[in-house]
Every structure is written in structure tokens, then in C-alpha cells.
N, C-alpha and C positions, 0 to 999 in steps of 0.2 A: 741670366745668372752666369751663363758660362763665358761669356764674352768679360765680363766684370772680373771674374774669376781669370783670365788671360791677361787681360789687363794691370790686373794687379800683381800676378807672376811677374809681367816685363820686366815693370817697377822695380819690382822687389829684387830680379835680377840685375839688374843695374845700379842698385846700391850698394849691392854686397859684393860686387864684383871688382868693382872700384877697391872697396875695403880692404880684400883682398890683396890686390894687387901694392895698394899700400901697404900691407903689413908687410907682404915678402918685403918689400924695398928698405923699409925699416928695419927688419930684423938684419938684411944683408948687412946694409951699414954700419950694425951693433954689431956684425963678428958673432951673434949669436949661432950656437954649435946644440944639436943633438944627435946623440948617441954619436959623438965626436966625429962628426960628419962635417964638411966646409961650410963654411956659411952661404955658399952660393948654392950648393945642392940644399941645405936647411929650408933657405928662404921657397926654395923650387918645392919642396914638401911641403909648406905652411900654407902656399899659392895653390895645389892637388887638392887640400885638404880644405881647403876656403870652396874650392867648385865642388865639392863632395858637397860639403856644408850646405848651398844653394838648391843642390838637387835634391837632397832628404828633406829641406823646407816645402821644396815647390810640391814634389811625395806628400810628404803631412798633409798637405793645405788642399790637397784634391782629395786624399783620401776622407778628411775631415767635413770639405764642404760637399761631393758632389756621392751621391749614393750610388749614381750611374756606375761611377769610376771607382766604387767599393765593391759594386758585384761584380764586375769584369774581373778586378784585380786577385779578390779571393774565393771566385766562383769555385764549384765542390763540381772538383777532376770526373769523379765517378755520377754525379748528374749527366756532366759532359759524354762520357762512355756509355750511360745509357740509354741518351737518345739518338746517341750514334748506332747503337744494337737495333732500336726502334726503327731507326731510317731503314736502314739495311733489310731488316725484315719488311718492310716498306715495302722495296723493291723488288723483291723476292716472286712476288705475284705479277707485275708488272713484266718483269724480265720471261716469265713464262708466259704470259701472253703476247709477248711479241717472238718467242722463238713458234708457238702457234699460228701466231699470224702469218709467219715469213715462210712458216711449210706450207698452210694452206694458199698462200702467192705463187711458191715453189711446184704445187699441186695443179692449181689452176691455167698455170703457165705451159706446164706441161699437156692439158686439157686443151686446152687452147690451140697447139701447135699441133694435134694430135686433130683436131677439129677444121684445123687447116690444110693439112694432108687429105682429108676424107672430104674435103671440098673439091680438092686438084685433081683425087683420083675419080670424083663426080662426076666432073666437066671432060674428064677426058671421055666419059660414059662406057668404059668397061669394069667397073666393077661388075660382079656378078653372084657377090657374097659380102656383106656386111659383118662388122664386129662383132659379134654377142648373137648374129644368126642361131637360129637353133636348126641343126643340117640334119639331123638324126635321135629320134627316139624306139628306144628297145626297151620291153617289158623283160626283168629276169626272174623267175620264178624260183620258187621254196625251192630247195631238195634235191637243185640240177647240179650237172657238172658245169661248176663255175666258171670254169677256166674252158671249157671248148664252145660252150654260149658265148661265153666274151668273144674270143678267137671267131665267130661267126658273124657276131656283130658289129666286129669291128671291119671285119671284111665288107659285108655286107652297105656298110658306110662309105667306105672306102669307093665301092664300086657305086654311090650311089651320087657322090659328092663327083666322082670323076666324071660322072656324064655331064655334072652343071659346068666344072672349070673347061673343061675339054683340054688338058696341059699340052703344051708343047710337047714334050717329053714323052711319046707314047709307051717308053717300053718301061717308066718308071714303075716299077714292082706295085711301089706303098701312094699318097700322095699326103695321104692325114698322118702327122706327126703331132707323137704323142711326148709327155714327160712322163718318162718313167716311174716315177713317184707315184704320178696321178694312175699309169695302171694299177701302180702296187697297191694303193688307198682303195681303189674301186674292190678288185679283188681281196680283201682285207674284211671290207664291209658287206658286199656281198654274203661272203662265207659265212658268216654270222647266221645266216639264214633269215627266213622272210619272200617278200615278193616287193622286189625295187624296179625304179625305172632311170634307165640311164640316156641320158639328154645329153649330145653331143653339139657344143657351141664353136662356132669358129671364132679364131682369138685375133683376128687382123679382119680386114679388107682382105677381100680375095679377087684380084684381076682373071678376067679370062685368058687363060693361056698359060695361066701359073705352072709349078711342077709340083708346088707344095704347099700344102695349107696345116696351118696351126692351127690345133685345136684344143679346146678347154671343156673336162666334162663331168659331167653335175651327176650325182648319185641321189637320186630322193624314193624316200619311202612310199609303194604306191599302195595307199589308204581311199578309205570312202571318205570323199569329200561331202556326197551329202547322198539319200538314198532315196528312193523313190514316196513321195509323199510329205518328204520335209518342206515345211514356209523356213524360207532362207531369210525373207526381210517382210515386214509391213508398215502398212500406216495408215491411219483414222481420218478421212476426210468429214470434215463437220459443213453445214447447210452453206457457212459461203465457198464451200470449195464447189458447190455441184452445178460448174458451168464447164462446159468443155475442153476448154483451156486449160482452167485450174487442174481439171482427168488429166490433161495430156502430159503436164510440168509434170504432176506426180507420179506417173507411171516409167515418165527417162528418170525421174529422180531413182527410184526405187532401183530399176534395172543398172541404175550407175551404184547404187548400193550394194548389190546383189554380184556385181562384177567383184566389187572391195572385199565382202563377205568373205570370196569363195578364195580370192586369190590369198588372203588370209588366212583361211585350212590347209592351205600349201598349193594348191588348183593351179597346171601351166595353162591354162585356156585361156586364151582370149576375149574372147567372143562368148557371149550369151546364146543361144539360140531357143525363138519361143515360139509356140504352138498355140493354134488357131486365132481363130478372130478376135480376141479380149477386148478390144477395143470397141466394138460391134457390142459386144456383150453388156459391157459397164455401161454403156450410153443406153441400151435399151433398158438396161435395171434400174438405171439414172430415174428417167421418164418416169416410169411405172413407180418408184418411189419416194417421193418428194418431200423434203421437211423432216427426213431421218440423218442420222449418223450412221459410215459404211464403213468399212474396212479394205483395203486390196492386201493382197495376200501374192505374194509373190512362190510358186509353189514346185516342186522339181517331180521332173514326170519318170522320171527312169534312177536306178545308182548311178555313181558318177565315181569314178578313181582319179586320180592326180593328173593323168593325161586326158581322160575323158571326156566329151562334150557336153555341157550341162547343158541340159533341153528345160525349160518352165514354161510354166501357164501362168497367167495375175485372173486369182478369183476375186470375185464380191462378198461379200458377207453383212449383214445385217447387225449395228451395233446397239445393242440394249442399252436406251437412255438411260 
């Protein structure tokens, strides 16, 4: 259709063109005069006026046959503006995931470079303090004089942390450097009163022989994490668990549970520590019971505060089918 449609414009402009160009040439001829204008500019008006004539036909005749060429021509502006709004909001979400993306590259890159440093200062093998070390914990108690506890434990760090770096600098006064803020916050919350525990981390690599070490440090509330007597975690082994194996998966499962549990209550411990044979024990219960459902019972032998070492035992127990 639309080729047909071209086709026939050609056409069409090649006969009217001609006509045209005749009539000016006639009218020139004839001296004919408008708006007392020469007949040579008339004729040049008549000839404007004939390519006018041409174009408004070839208009008509697209506007008439082709629908395409009807909505383009009098498409509605404000449609157009509001899927331009549309787009836009589009984009809006888009553009913030990529300024997210480009910090977290930003982020990582920095990780990265920071990962590579602590590889070089490896291989040299004098480190002798780590980032995020924990160099110093002091318990401060309800009702003290805040500020000369602090002033003692920060010394007290100070002279503790000096014997690891051993600095060059023998007569340097201080070696742990603080931000002032971070005293100010410690003392701040302290005051409040309570019984807190202050964790001193180092905030670099620390080479031997330093003069100074940056430090970063954590104020946490020191709470019972769990008390004497409490099951921290358990779990129900049914008749295909009761081969040795199956004991042994569930009992690292449990204590890897039991590490999550704690460090969850706010717990800085590491390490689990457990008492007596349990294993001895569940194996001989094993035997002697066969064809039941049991329980282990992961169970804490002492209180336990925030810095404290959690000590458990894993009982047995018998579960009523």
C-alpha cells in the first residue's frame, strides 16, 4: 500500500507541476497583474501557489489513505508527556541501583587494597597485631568513679599492649591512641550506670617496633548470657540416627549451634568449652537403649556474663513416643 501510495504522489507531482509552470508562463504573457503587482512577480506568485497546491494534495491524500500517517500527524501531545513521565520514573530506580552498585565496587575496591596491604605486611612477617584484635578487656562496674577506672584501664592497656609491639620509641609516654569522641561516648554511657565491659580493638595492623597503635573500642553491656542450668540448644534423634556417626554430626551440629545461640545474647567468646566424657556417655546410653527416641540436650554448667567462658555438658534424655 504504501509503495502504491508513493507511486502515485510521483505521478501526481509531475502533472501538476508541469501545469504549473504553464500557467505562470501564460499568465506572464497575458500582462496579467494582481494587487497591481508586475506580471512577472504575478506569474512567480501563481508558480508558489501551484507547489503549495501540490503539497496540500500529497497532505490530503496521506492523511486520507494511510492511518499510520494520521496518528503520527495528530498524535495527543499530552499522551506523549505522559509516557515520557512514565520513562522517567522508569529510571528512577534503575539510576539508584547503579549509584549502589558503584559504592559497593567503590567499597570493595577499597577491601580489596586494604587486603593487599595485610598480605605485604604478612610476608614481611612482623606483624604482631591484627585489625579488629581484641588487645584489652576491662569489666567496669555500678557506682565506681568512672573516670579514674577508665584512666586506670586505659593505662593498664597501654602498658599491656607495649610489651607486644615493643616500639622503638622507648620513652613514648602513651602508645594507644585514642579519638576523643570515642572517650567521650565511653564515659557518657558508662555514667548511666550498670556494670559494662570495655573491649579494646586495634584499628590497623600493628608492626613490631611501632610507636603507636590505633585503637577502636566497644562498650557492651555485661549481662548473663546464659546461667547455670540452662539447655542453650537441642535436638531429637529418631532410630535412624542411632549409629555413631549419625551421634557424632549431631553433636558438632549442635555445639556449632550453641556457638550462634550465644554469640546472639551479645557472648565475645569464642570457643565453647565442654565437660566430661559425653560422648562415652551417649554411646553407652545408645547400646543399652535401642529402638527409642532421645534427645541431646546441650546444657551450661556455670553463669556466664558477656566476656565469660561458657563451659556445657550434652545430656541424654529419653523421648516419650
Amino acid at each position: 500500500m504504501a509503495w502504491i501510495l508513493i507511486v502515485f504522489l510521483i505521478f501526481l507531482g509531475g502533472l501538476i507541476a508541469p501545469f504549473g509552470d504553464i500557467l505562470g508562463t501564460k499568465i506572464g504573457k497575458a500582462r496579467f497583474s494582481i494587487l497591481k503587482l508586475r506580471p512577472k512577480k504575478t506569474a512567480t506568485i501563481i508558480t508558489i501557489i501551484t507547489g503549495g497546491f501540490i503539497s496540500s494534495i500529497s497532505i490530503g491524500l496521506l492523511i486520507l489513505v494511510s492511518e499510520e500517517f494520521r496518528q503520527r500527524l495528530f498524535v495527543d501531545i499530552p499522551l506523549l508527556q505522559k509516557t515520557l513521565d512514565k520513562s522517567k520514573k522508569a529510571l528512577i530506580p534503575l539510576q539508584e541501583e547503579r549509584k549502589e552498585l558503584e559504592s559497593k565496587i567503590i567499597q570493595k575496591e577499597k577491601e580489596l587494597n586494604q587486603l593487599k596491604s595485610n598480605i605485604k605486611e604478612f610476608r614481611r612477617g612482623n606483624v604482631v597485631i591484627k585489625r579488629g584484635q581484641t588487645l584489652f578487656i576491662a569489666e567496669i562496674k555500678a557506682n565506681s568513679n568512672i573516670k579514674l577506672d577508665l584512666t586506670k584501664i586505659y593505662n593498664e592497656a597501654d602498658k599491656f599492649v607495649r610489651r607486644i609491639v615493643i616500639p622503638i620509641n622507648k620513652d613514648a609516654k602513651n602508645i594507644l591512641l585514642w579519638r576523643p569522641s570515642d572517650i567521650a561516648k565511653i564515659e557518657t554511657i558508662a555514667s548511666r550506670g550498670g556494670d559494662w565491659v570495655l573491649l579494646i580493638k586495634s584499628a590497623t595492623n600493628v608492626l613490631k617496633g611501632d610507636n603507636y597503635v590505633f585503637v577502636s573500642p566497644d562498650l557492651l553491656e555485661n549481662k548473663f548470657i546464659v546461667k547455670k542450668g540452662d539447655v542453650i540448644t537441642s535436638a531429637i534423634l529418631g532410630e535412624s540416627d542411632l549409629n555413631f556417626k549419625a551421634i557424632n554430626l549431631k553433636i558438632k551440629s549442635l555445639l556449632r549451634e550453641t556457638r550462634n545461640e550465644i554469640k546472639s545474647k551479645g557472648s565475645q567468646v569464642g570457643e565453647i568449652n565442654t565437660n566430661g566424657n559425653f560422648v562415652k556417655k551417649i554411646r553407652d546410653f545408645v547400646q543399652e537403649n535401642q529402638n527409642i527416641n532421645f534427645m541431646l540436650e546441650v546444657v551450661s554448667l556455670r553463669d556466664s556474663k558477656t566476656v565469660e567462658p561458657i563451659v556445657v555438658e550434652i545430656n541424654i534424655v529419653k523421648v516419650a513416643s
